[in-house]
PAROGU-49753 format. One record per residue: x, y, z of N, C-alpha, C, O, CB in turn. Coordinates in steps of 0.1 Angstrom, whole numbers, padded with zeros to 4 digits, always signed. Last residue first. Glycine has a CB too. Layout:
XYZXYZXYZXYZXYZ/...
***
This chain:
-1520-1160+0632-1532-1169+0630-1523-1182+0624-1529-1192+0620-1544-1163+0619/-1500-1144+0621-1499-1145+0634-1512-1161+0637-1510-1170+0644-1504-1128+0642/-1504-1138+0593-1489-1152+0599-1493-1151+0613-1488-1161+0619-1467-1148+0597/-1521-1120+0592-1522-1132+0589-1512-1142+0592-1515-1154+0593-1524-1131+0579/-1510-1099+0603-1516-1103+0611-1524-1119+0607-1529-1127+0615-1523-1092+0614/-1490-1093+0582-1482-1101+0595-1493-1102+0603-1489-1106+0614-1469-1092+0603/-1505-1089+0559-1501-1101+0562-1498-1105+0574-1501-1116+0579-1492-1104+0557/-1518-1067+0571-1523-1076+0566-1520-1088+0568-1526-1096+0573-1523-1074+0558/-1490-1050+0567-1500-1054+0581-1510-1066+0582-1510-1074+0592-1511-1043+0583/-1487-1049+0543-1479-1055+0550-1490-1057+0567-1494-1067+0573-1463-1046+0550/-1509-1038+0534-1508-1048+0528-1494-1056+0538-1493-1068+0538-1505-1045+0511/-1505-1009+0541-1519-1019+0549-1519-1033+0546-1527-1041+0551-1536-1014+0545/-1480-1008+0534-1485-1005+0547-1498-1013+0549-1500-1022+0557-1486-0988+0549/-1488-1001+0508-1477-1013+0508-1480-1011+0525-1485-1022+0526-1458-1008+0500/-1507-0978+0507-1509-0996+0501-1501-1008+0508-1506-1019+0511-1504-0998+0487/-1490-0955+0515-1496-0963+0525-1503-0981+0522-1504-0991+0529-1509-0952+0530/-1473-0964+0493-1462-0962+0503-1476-0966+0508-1478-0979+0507-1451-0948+0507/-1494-0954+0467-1489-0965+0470-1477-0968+0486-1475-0980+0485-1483-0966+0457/-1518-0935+0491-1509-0934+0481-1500-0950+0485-1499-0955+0496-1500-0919+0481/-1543-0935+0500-1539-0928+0491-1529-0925+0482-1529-0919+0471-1539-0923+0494/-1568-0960+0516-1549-0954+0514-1550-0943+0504-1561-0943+0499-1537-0968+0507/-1590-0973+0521-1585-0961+0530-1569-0957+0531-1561-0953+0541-1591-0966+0544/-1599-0986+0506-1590-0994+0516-1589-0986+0525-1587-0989+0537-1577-0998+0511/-1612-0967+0487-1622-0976+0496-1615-0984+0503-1622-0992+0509-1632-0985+0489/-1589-0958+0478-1597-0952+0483-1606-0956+0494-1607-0952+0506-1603-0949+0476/-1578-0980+0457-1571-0972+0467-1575-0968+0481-1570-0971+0491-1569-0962+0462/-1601-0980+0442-1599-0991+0451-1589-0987+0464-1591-0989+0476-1593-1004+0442/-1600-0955+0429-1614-0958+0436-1614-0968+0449-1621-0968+0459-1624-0964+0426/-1576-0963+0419-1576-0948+0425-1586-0951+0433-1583-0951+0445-1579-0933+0416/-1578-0976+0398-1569-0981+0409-1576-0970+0423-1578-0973+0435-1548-0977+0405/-1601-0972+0382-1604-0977+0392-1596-0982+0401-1600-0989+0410-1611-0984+0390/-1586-0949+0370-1595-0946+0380-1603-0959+0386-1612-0957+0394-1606-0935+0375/-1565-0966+0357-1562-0956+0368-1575-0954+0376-1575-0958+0388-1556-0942+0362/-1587-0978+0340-1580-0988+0349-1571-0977+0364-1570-0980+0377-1565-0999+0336/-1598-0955+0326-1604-0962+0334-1598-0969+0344-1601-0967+0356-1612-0968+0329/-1572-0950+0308-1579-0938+0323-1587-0946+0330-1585-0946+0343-1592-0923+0318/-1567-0971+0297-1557-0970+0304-1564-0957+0319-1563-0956+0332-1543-0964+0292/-1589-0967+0283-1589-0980+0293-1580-0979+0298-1580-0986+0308-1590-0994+0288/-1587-0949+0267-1597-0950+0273-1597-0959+0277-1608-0964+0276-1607-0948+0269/-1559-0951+0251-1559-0944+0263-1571-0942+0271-1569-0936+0282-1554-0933+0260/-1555-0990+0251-1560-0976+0246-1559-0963+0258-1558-0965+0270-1577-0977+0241/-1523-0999+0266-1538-1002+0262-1542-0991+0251-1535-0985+0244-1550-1001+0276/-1496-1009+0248-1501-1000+0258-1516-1003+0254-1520-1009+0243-1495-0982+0256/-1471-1024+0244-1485-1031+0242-1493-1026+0247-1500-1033+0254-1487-1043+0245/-1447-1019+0276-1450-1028+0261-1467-1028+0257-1475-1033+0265-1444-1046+0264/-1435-1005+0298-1442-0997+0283-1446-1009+0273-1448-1006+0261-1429-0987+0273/-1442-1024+0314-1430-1019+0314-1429-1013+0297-1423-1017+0287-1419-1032+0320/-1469-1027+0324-1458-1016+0331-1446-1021+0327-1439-1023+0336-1457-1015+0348/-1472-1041+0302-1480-1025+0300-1469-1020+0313-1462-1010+0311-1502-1024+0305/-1465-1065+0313-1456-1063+0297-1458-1048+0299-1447-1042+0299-1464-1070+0280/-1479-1068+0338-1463-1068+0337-1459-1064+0325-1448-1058+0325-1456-1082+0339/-1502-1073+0324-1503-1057+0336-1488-1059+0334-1483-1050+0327-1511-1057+0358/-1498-1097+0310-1502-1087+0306-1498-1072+0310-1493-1063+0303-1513-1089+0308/-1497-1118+0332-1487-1109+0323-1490-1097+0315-1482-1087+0314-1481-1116+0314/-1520-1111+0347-1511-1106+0353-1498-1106+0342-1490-1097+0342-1509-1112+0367/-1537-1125+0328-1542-1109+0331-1532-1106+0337-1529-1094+0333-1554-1105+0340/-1528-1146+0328-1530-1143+0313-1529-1126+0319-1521-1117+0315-1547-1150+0302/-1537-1156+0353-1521-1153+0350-1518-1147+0335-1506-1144+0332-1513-1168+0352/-1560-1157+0356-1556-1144+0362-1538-1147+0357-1530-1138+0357-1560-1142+0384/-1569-1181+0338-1570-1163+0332-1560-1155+0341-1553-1146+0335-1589-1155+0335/-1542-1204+0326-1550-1197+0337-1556-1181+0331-1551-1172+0324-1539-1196+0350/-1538-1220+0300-1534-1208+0308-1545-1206+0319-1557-1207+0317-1531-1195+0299/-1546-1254+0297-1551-1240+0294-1546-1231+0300-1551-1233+0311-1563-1239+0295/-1545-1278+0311-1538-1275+0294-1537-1262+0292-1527-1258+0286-1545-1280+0281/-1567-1284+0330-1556-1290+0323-1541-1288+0315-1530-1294+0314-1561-1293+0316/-1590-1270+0323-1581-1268+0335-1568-1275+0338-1560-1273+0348-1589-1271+0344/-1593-1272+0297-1591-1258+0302-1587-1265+0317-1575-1262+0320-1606-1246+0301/-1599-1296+0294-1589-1292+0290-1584-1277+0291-1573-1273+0288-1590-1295+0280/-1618-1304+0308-1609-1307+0309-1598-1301+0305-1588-1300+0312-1609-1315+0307/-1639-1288+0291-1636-1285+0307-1621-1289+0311-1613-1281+0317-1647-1295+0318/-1638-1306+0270-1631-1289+0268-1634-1281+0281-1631-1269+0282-1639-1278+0253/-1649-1327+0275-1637-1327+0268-1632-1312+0271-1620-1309+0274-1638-1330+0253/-1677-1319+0279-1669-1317+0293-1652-1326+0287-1644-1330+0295-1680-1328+0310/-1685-1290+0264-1682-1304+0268-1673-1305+0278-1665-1297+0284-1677-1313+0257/-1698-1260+0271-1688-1265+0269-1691-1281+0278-1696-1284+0289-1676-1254+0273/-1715-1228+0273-1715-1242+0270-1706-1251+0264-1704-1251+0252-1724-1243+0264/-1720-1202+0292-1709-1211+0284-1710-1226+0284-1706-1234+0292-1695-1209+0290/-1739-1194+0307-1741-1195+0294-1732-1199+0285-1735-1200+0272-1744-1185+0291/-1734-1188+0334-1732-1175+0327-1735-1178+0313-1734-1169+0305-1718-1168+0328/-1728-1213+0342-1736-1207+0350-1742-1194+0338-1754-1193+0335-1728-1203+0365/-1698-1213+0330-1709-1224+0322-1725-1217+0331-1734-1215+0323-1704-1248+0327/-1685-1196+0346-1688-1189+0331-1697-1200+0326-1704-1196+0317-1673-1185+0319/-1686-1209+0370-1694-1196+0369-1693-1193+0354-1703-1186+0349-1687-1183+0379/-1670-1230+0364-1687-1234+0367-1693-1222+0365-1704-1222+0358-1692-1238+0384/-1647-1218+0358-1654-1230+0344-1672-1227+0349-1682-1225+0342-1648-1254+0348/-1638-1208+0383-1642-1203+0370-1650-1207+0354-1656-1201+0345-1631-1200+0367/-1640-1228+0401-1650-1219+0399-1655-1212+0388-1666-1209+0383-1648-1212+0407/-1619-1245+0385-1632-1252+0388-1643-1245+0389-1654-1248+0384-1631-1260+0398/-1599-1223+0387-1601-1228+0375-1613-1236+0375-1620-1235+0365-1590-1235+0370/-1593-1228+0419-1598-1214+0414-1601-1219+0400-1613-1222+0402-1586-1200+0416/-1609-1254+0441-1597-1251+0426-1601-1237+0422-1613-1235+0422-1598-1262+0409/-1624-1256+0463-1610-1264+0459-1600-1252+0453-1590-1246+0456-1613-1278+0446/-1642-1250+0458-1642-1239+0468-1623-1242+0471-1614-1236+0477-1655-1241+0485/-1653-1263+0435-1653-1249+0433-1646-1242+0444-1642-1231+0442-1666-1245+0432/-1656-1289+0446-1645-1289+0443-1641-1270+0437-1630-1266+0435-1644-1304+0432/-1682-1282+0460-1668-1283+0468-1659-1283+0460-1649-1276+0464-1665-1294+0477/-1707-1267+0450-1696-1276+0443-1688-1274+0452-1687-1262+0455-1689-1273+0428/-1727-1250+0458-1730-1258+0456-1718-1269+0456-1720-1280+0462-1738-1256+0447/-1716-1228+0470-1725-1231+0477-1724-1249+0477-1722-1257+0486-1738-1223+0471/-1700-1214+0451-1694-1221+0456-1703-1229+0471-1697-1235+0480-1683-1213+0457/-1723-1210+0435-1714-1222+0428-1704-1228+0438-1699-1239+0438-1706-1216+0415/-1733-1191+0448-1743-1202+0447-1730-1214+0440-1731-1227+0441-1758-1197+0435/-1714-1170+0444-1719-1183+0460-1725-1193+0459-1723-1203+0466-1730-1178+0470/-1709-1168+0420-1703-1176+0430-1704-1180+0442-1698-1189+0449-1694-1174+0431/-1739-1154+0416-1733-1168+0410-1718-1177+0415-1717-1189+0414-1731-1163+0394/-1735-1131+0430-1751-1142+0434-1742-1158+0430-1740-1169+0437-1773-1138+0418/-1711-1119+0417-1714-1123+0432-1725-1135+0433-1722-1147+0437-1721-1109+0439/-1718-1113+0394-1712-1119+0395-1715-1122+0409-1725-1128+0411-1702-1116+0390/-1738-1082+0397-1743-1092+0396-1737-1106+0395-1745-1115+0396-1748-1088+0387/-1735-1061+0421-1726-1068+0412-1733-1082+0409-1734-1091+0417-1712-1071+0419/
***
C-alpha cells in the first residue's frame, strides 16, 4: 500500500497530524502533490466537510436505496466487505457485531 510510507512519515513528522484527523489528511494529500495555500488549508479544516463524514453519508443514503452506485462498484465494495470480513476472521455480520463488541469491552477495561 503505497499510502502507508506517507502517513508515517507525516505522522512521524507533524504532531499536530497525530492531533487532528483533517491535519493528516491535508499533509498526506499536499505530500501526494496537492498544492494548496495555506488560505485554503485553513479553510478546509475550518469550513469544509470532513471527507469520512462526506463518505459515511453517502453509505447511509445507498443503504437506504437512494443514489445507487454503479453496479461495478457496488460488486467491488461487497467484495471488499467480504475480503475484510474474512481477514477479521468473521463471516457473517452477527459474528462482526461479536468481535466488534469484544473489542470494545476490552477496550473500556484499559
Amino acid at each position: 500500500m503505497r499510502t502507508l510510507p506517507v502517513v508515517e512519515y507525516v505522522l512521524l513528522n507533524y504532531q499536530s497530524a497525530r492531533d487532528s484527523d483533517i491535519d493528516l489528511i491535508i499533509r498526506v494529500w499536499q505530500h501526494e502533490g496537492l498544492n494548496l495555500t495555506h488560505q485554503q488549508t485553513e479553510l478546509l479544516k475550518d469550513k469544509c466537510s470532513k471527507p469520512e463524514t462526506i463518505r459515511r453519508l453517502r453509505q447511509k443514503l445507498q443503504e437506504q436505496g437512494k443514489y445507487k452506485a454503479s453496479e461495478k462498484v457496488d460488486e467491488a465494495r461487497f467484495t471488499k466487505s467480504v475480503e475484510t470480513r474474512q481477514s477479521i476472521g468473521v463471516t457473517s455480520p452477527k459474528e462482526t457485531e461479536e468481535v466488534l463488541n469484544h473489542a470494545v469491552n476490552v477496550r473500556l477495561e484499559y
